[in-house]
C-alpha positions in Angstrom: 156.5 73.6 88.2 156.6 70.3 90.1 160.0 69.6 91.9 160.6 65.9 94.0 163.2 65.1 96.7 165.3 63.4 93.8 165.6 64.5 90.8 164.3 62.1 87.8 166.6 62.4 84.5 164.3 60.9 81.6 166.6 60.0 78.3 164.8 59.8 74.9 167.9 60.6 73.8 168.2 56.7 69.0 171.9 55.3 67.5 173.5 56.1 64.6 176.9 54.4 63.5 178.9 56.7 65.1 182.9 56.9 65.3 185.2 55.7 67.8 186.0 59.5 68.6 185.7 60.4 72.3 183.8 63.3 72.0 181.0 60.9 70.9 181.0 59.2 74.7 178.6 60.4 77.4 180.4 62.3 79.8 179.4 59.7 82.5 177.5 57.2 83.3 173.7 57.3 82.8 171.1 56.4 85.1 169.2 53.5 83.6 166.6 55.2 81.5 162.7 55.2 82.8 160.0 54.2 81.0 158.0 56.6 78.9 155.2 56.9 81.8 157.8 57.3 84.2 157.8 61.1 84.0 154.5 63.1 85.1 153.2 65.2 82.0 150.2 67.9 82.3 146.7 66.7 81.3 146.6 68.4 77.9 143.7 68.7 75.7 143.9 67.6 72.3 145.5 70.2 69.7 143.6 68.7 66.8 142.7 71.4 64.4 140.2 69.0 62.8 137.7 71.6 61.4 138.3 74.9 59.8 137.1 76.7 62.8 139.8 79.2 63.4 138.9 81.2 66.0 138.2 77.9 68.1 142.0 77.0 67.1 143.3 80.5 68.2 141.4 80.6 71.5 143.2 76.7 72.4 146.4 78.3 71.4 146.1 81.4 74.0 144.7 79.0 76.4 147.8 76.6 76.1 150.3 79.4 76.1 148.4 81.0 79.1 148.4 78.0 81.2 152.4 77.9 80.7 152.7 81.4 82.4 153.5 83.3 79.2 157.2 82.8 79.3 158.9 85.7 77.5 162.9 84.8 77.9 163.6 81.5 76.3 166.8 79.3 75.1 166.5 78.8 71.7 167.4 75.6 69.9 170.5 75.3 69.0 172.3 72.0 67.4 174.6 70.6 69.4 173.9 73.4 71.9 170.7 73.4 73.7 171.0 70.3 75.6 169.7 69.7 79.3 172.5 70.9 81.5 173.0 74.0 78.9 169.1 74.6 79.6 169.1 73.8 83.1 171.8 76.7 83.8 170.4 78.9 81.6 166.6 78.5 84.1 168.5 79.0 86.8 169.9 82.7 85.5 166.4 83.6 84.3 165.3 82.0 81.5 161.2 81.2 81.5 161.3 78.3 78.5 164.0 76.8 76.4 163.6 74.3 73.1 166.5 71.2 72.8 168.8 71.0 70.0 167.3 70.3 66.7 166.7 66.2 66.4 166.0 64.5 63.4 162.9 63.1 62.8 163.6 59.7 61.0 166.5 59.1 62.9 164.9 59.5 65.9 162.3 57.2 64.9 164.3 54.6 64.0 167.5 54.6 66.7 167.3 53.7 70.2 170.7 55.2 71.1 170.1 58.7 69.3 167.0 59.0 71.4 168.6 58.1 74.2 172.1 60.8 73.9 170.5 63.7 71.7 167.4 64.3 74.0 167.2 64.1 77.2 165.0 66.0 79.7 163.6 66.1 83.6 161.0 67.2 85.2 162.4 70.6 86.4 162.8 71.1 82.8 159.4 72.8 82.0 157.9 74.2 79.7 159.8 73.1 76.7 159.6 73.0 73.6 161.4 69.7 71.7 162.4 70.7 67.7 162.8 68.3 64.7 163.8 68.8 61.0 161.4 66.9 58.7 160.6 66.3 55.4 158.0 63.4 55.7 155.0 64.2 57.8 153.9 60.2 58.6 157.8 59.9 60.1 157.5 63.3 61.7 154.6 62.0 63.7 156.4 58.7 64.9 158.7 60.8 66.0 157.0 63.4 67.5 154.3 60.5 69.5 157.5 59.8 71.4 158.4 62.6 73.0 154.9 64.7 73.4 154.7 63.4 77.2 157.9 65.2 77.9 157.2 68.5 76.5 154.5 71.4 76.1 155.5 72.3 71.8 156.6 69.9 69.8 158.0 72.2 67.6 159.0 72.2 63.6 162.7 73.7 62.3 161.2 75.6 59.4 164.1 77.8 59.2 167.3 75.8 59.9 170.3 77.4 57.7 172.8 74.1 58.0 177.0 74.4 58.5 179.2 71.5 58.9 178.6 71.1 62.7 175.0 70.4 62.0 176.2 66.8 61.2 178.3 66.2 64.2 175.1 66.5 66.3 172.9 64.1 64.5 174.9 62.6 61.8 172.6 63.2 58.5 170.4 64.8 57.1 168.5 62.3 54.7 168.6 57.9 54.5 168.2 58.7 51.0 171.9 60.7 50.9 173.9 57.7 53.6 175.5 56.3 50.7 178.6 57.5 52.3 179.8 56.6 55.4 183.4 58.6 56.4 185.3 59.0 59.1 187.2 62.1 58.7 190.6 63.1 60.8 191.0 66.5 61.4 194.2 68.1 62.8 195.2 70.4 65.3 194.0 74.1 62.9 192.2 72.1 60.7 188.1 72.7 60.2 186.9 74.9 62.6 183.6 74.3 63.4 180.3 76.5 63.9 182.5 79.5 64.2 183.7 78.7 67.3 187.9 79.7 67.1 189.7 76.6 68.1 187.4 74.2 68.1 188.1 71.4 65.7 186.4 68.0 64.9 189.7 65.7 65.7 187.4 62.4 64.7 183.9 61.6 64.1 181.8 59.7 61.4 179.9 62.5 58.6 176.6 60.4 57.0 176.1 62.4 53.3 179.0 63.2 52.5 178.8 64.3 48.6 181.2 62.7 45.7 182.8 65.1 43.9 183.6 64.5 40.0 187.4 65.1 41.4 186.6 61.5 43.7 187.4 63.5 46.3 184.7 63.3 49.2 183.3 66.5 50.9 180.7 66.9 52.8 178.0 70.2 51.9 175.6 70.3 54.5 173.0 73.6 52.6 173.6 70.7 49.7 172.0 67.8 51.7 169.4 69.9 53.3 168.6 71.4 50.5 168.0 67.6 48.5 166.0 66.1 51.2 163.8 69.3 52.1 165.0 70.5 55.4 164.6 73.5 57.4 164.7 77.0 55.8 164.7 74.9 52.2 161.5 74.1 53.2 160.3 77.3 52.6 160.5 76.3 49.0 158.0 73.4 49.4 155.1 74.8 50.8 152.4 72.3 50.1 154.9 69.5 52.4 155.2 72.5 54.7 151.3 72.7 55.4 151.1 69.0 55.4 154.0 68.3 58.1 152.2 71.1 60.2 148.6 69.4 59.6 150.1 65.8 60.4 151.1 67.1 63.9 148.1 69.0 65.0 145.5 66.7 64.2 147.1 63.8 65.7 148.9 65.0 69.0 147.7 66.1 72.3 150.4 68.9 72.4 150.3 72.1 70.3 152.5 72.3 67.3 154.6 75.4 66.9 157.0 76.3 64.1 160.2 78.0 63.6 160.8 80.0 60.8 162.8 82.9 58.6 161.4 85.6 56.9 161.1 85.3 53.2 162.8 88.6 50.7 159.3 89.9 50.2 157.4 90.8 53.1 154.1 90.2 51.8 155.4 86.1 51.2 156.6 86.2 55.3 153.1 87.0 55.9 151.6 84.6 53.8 153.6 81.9 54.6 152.7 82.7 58.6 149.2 83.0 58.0 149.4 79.6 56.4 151.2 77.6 59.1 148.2 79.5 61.6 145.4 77.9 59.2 147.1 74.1 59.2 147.1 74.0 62.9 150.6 75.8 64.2 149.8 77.1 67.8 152.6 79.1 68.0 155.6 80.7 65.6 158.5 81.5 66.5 160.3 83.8 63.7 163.8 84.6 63.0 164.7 87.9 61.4 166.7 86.7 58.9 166.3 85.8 55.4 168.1 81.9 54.6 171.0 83.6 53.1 172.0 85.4 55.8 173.9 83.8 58.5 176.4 86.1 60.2 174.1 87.2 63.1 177.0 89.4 64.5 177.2 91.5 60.6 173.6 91.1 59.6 170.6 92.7 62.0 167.7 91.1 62.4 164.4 92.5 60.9 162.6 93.5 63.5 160.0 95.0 61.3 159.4 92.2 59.8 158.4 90.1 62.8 155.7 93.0 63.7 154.3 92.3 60.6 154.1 89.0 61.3 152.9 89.8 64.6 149.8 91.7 63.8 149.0 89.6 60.7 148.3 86.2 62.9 146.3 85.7 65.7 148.3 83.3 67.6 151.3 83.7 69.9 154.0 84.9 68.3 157.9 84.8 69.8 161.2 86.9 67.8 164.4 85.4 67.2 167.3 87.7 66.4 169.3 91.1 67.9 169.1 89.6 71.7 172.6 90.3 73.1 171.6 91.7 76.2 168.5 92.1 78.9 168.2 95.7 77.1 167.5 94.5 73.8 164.8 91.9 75.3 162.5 95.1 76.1 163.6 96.7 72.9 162.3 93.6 70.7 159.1 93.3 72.7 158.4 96.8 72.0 159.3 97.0 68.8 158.1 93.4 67.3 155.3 93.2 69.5 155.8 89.7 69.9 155.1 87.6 72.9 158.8 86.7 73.9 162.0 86.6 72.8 164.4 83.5 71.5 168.3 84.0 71.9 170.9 81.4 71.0 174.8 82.9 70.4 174.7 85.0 72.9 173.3 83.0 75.6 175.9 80.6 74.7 178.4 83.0 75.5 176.8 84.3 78.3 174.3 82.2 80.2 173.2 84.8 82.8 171.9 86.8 79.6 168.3 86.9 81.3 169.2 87.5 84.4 170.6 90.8 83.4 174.4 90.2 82.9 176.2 91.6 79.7 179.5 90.9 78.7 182.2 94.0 77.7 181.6 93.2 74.5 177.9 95.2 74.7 179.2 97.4 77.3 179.5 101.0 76.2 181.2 103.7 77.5 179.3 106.1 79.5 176.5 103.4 80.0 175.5 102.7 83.6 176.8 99.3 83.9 179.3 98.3 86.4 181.0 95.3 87.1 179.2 93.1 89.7 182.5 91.0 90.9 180.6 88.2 91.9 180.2 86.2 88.3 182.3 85.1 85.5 182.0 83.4 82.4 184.2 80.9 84.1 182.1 80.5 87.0 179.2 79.6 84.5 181.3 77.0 82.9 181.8 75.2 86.2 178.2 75.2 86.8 177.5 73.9 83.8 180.1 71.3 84.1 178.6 70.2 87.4 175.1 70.1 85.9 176.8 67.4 82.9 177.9 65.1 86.1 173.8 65.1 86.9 172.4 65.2 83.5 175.2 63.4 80.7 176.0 64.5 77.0 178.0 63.4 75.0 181.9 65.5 75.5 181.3 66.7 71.9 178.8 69.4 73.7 181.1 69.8 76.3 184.2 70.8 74.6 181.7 73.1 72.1 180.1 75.1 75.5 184.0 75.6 77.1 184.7 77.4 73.8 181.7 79.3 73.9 182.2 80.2 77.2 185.4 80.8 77.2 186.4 82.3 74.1 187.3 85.8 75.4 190.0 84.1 77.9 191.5 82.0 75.3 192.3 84.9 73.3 194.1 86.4 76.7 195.9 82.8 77.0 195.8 81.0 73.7 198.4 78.2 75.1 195.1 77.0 77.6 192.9 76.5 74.4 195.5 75.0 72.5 195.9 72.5 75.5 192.3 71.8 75.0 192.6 71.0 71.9 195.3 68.6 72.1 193.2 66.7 74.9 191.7 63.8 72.6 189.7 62.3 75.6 188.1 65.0 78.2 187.5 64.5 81.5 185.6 66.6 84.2 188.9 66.4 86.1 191.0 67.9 82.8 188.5 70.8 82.4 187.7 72.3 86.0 191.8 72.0 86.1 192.2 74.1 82.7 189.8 76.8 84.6 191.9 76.7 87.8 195.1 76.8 85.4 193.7 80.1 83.5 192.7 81.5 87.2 196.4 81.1 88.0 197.4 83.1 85.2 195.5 85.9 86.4 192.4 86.1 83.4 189.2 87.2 84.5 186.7 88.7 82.6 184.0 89.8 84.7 180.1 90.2 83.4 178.8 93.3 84.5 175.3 94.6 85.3 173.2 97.4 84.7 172.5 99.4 88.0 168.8 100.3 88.6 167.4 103.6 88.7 167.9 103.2 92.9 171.4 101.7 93.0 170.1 97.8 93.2 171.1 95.3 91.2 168.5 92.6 89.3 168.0 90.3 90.8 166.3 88.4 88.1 165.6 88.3 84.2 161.6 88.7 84.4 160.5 90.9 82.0 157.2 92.6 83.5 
């Protein structure tokens, strides 16, 4: 991976109307933004899957995925969640390749500052994969020709399940469904957002908000996804499915993968995998989970399913789902098959995932796992903060990763995360003050490792 005396931040992060709300500010300044040939980008050969010739298709897949070392431990996308410093910390504690947050297409197309905030990217920050939800293959391409010189997949969220916080991030779902343009005010214990205790929107603007016959105004986020033909509600549209795949692959120069859930029946997974491989996906990432089910901590993921998956294409195949520790990374390999491993809630939690630290939540008793004493969760969260004064977001994903990351502690001091919460504007100086404030009180939480078969510790997440 190429590195340079100075690190270049490229933004391609377009603007939305959004509110006045703090949250919505970059965290600090931005370097001025380079052009779009102001970041080297390997020479790629064209994905174009212009003939039927599969086997030619398959061998340019391997070849592509080959050239990229194989990456097995990657960040998955995550709205509102995956951005650069988030990714950059999670590299640094072992993870091989990491997708950004889920960006929306015609947005993206069409607004300078979203570009500019919602993706951003350097050159340390390889190989990635950059996600959009679509539902118009002619705008997916616009969007995706603007970004394939910063990436290695441009990839396609077939298998987004929306909540309320999906509109925070990108502020709609549809132009069709704008016709409603809100700014909602939401009090201390009012909506909590992405099930993350604590964390409330306190002011932000919500594009598709939906009229009920009561006049009151609330905003349904499966609803809009499901009108305008987004994510997993694509899986009920199969023909724009094959044709947003088949836009992309015979038109860019990177490979087009796709993310997706596994349908009820088995046999319709299959199907449905087999046709994204035929209209020119180079890769598939699958989740699990069928749409409807969306408590990851309750619901397992079908593992079984993804091995079917797994031996009925021919092209690299990653599982999403179960990944709460470095032990369940070999577990999923061997039992999926698959070529790597996605995990989102967990890494969130615990960024050092990969590089083999669990939190006491996953630790049993009797397990060989000690505590290391030289990490913390709150130790992460500094890092990461650090990493936002090099690379800015927006203090919305700020304030969401400090719950994430500090959940377990708030729970030992709830008055810190209700101090949080009352803190309308953020400030680097506020939040590395509320982690010396919870030091002072005496919480830590320590991560803990598993010891290896000759006392050592790992020393890193690769999975041989």
């Amino acid at each position: 991976m190429a590195t340079q005396t100075q690190t270049q931040t490229h933004t391609i992060t377009t603007t939305i109307a959004t509110s006045s709300d703090d949250d919505e500010s970059l965290c600090c300044e931005m370097n001025p933004p380079l052009s779009l040939t102001s970041l080297s980008s390997p020479t790629v050969s064209p994905s174009r899957c212009l003939s039927t010739d599969i086997d030619s298709h398959v061998e340019r897949a391997w070849a592509h995925w080959r050239k990229l070392g194989q990456p097995k431990l990657i960040v998955a996308p995550m709205v509102d969640n995956s951005d650069l410093p988030f990714r950059m910390l999670c590299r640094k504690y072992g993870a091989e390749a990491a997708y950004t947050p889920m960006l929306h297409s015609r947005i993206f197309s069409e607004n300078e500052k979203y570009r500019s905030q919602e993706f951003t990217t350097c050159q340390e920050d390889r190989p990635l994969f950059v996600q959009f939800c679509a539902n118009d293959p002619d705008i997916l391409l616009e969007a995706a020709r603007r970004v394939e010189s910063y990436c290695d997949y441009v990839d396609i969220n077939l298998g987004l399940v929306p909540w309320i916080g999906s509109l925070v991030g990108f502020l709609a779902f549809d132009r069709d469904e704008l016709s409603v343009q809100l700014a909602m005010s939401f009090h201390l214990g009012g909506l909590a957002l992405a099930k993350t205790p604590g964390y409330v929107i306190r002011k932000t603007v919500v594009y598709g908000c939906i009229h009920e016959p009561s006049g009151n105004q609330t905003c349904c986020p499966q609803r809009i996804a499901r009108r305008g033909n987004y994510g997993a509600f694509l899986m009920d549209n199969l023909p724009l499915v094959k044709s947003l795949v088949q836009k992309l692959a015979q038109n860019l120069q990177v490979p087009v993968s796709c993310k997706i859930r596994v349908f009820p029946d088995l046999q319709d997974t299959i199907n449905y995998a087999r046709m994204l491989e035929d209209a020119g996906c180079s890769l598939l990432a699958v989740h699990g989970r069928k749409r409807e089910e969306k408590d990851q901590k309750k619901i397992r993921a079908n593992w079984e399913a993804i091995r079917a998956v797994r031996n009925a294409v021919r092209i690299p195949v990653l599982a999403n789902g179960n990944i709460r520790h470095l032990d369940d990374v070999q577990s999923c390999l061997e039992a999926t098959g698959a070529d790597g491993v996605l995990s989102a809630e967990s890494l969130l939690e615990n960024p050092a995932l990969f590089a083999g630290f669990w939190t006491a939540e996953w630790v049993v008793d009797g397990e060989e796992i000690g505590e290391d004493g030289k990490l913390d969760q709150a130790e992460l969260l500094v890092e990461y903060l650090k990493l936002c004064e090099q690379y800015p977001v927006p203090w919305r994903m700020i304030r969401a990763h400090v719950h994430k990351m500090l959940g377990e502690w708030f729970r030992i001091q709830p008055q810190v995360r209700e101090e949080l919460n009352g803190q309308s504007r953020l400030t680097f100086e506020f939040l590395y003050g509320l982690v010396n404030r919870l030091r002072e009180l005496g919480v830590r939480i320590p991560l803990y490792v598993k010891h290896m078969d000759d006392g050592r510790m790992p020393s890193s997440g690769s999975i041989a």
